[in-house]
C-alpha positions as a printed Julia matrix, in Angstrom:
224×3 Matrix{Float64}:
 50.88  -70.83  76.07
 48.3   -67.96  74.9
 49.65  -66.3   71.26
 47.21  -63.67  69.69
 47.48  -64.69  65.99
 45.9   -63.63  62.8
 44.04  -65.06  59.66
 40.71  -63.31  58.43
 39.95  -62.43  62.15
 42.17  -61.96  65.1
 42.25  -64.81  67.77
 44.33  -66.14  70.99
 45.17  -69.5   70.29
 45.34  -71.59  73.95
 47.03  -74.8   72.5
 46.62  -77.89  74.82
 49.76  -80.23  76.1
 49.49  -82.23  73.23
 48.82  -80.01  69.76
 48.67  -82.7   67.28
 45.46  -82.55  65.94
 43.59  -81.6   69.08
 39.9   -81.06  68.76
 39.43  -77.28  68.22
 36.34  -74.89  69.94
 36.2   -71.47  68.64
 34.93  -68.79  71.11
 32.9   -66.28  70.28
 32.3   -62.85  72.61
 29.45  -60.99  72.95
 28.68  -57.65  71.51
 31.15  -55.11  72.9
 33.51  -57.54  74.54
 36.75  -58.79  72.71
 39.06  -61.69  72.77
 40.37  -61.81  75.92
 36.8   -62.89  78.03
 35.52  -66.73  77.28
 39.64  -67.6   76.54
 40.04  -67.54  80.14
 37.41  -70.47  80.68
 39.4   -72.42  78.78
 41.95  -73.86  82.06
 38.83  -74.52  84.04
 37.04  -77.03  80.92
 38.48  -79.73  78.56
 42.54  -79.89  78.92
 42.86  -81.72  75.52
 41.11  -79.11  73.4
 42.37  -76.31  71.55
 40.79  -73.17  71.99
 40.72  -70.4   69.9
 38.89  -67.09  71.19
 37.72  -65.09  67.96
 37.68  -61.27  67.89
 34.48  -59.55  65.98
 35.62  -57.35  63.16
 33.24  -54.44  63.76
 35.35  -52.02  66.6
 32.7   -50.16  68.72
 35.46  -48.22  70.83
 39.2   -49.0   72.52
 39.02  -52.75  73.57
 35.46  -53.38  72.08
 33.95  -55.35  69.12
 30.87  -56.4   67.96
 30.03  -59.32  65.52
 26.91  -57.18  63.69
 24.78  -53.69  64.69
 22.47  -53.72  67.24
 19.98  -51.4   68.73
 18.69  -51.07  72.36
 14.88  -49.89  72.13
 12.87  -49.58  75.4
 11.37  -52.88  73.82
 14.27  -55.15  73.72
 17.36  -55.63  71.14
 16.89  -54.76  67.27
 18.99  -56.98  65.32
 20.4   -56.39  61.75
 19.62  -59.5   59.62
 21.35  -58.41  56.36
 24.65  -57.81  58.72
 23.91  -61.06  61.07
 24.54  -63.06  57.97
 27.11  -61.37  56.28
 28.7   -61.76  59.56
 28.09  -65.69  59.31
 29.63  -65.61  55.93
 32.81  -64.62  57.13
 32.79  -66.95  60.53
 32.42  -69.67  58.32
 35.08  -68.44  56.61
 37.59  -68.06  59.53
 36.49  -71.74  60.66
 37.13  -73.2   57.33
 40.78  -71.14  57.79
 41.21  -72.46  61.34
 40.14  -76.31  60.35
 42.93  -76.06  57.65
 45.2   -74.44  59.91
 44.87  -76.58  62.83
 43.52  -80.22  61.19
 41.19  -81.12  63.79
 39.51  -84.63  64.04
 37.09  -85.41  61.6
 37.98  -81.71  59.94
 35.27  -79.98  62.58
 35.7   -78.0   65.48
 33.19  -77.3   68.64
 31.39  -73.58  68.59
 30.91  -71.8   71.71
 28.97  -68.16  72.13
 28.27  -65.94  74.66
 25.42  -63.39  73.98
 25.65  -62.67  70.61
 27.67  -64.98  70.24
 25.61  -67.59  70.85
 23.34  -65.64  67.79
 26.51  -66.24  65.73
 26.82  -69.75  67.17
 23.54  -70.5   65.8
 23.35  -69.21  62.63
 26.47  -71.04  61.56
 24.97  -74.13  63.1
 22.12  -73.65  60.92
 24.18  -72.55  57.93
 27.1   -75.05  58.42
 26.3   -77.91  60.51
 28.81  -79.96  58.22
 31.67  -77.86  60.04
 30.34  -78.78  63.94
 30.9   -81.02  66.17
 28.48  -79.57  68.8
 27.78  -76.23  69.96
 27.51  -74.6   73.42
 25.32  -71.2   73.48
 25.82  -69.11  76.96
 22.98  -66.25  77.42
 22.07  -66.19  73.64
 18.8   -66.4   71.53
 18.2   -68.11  68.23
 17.88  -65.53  65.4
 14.21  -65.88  65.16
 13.83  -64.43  61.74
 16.62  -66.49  59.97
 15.54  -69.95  61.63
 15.85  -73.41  59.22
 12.91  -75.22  57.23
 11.87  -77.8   59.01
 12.04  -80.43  58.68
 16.27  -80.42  59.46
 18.5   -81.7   57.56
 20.11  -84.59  59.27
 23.32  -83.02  59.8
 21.52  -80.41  62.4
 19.34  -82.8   63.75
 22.16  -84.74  65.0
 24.4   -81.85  66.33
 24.55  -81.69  69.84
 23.47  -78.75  71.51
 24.21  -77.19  75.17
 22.15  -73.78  76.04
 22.02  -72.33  79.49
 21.08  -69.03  80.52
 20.55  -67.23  83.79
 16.87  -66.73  85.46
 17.74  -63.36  86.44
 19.28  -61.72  82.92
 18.09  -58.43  81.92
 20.44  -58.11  78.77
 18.3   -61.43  77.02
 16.17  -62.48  79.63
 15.7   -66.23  79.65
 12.66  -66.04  77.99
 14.8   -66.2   75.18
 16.78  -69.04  76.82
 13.22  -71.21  76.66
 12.3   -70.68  73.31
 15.16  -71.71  72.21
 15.18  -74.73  74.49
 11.45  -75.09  72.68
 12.82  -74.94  69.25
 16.07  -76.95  69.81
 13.68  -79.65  71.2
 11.46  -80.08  68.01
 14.03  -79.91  65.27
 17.39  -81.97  67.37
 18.26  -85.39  69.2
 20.74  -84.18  71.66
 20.07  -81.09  73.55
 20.95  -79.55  76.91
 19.48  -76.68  78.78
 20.01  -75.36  81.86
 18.92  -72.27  83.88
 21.08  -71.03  86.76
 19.79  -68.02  89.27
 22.39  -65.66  88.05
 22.3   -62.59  85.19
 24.09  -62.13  82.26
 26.86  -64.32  82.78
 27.87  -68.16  83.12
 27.87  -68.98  86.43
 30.82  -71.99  88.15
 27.72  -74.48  87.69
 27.76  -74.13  84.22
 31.2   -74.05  83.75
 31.43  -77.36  85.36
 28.29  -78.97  82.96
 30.17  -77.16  79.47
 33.69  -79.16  81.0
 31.52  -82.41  81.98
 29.34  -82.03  78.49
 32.62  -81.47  76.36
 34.38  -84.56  77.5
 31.23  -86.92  77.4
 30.75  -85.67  73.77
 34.3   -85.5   72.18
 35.34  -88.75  72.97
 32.13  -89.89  71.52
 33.18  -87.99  68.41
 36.44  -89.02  68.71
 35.09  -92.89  68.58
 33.21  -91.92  65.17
């Protein structure tokens, strides 16, 4: 059953069959999108997992929210760095609320972004690792400007990591998709990337490879 709840942010909470300390993912929208869009993959992936679809505290207009400012230029996206991580602070801050909440295994839970969400994916990846069990970013780019020292610490070297984006996005075109595929492959051990001929958007194909990628990789954390 779907139940919009509320700690520091508002969520939907999609509780599996069998609550009990079910592995968590926390979904995270892209900018001017809400709750209600990545919930809705959660019947087609994973039936043991918990998912919890965050809301972005900044409200754009009715039905819309945003995790940090942007700009559109005629030259791509401007971010806001100084709001991009005070935005990080408090998603770490609603995790650490949801793993106490919610108890998952091995007191982590699985991150999943779409657009900039995927940007907020990342930066808690590289802020938090310690709080991951893997992350999944959909259409995303790293935030270039805040990226870790290398070398990683271990605890981000071993994270698993799936990115996919589509060939034919004009939001983030998958330029942004590689070099992040080109990063990801330096610095960690177990990445997947995949590009799909479709825009801004996760196509069935990578639906399928998030469901096939989630259940290879928690039972393996499951075994740990």
């Amino acid at each position: 059953m779907l139940q919009r709840k509320h700690l520091s942010l508002t969520y939907l909470d999609m509780a599996p069959p069998e609550p009990e300390n079910a592995p968590v993912m926390i979904m995270l929208h892209g900018y001017g999108s809400n709750e209600k869009d990545l919930i809705q993959l959660g019947p087609m992936l994973h039936e043991g997992i918990r998912y919890i679809s965050a809301r972005a505290p900044h409200t754009l207009d009715f039905g819309m929210f945003g995790w940090f400012p942007i700009e559109f230029t005629a030259n791509g996206i401007i971010v806001d760095y100084l709001a991009a991580e005070e935005a990080c602070r408090q998603l770490i801050s609603f995790i650490g609320e949801i793993i106490a909440e919610y108890r998952p295994p091995g007191g982590r839970v699985w991150l999943m972004g779409f657009s900039q969400g995927s940007v907020m994916s990342y930066l808690t990846a590289f802020e938090q690792p310690e709080l991951l069990h893997g992350m999944i970013a959909c259409s995303g780019q790293l935030p270039e400007k805040t990226l870790p020292a290398e070398p990683v610490r271990e605890s981000l070297a071993t994270l698993p990591f799936l990115v996919m984006h589509g060939i034919l996005d004009e939001v983030l075109p998958v330029s942004k998709g590689r070099a992040a595929h080109e990063w990801l492959k330096q610095n960690v051990r177990d990445l997947t990337y995949r590009e799909y001929p479709v825009a801004h958007q996760i196509s069935q194909s990578g639906i399928e490879l998030i469901r096939s990628w989630l259940e290879e990789r928690v039972q393996k954390s499951a075994a740990l």
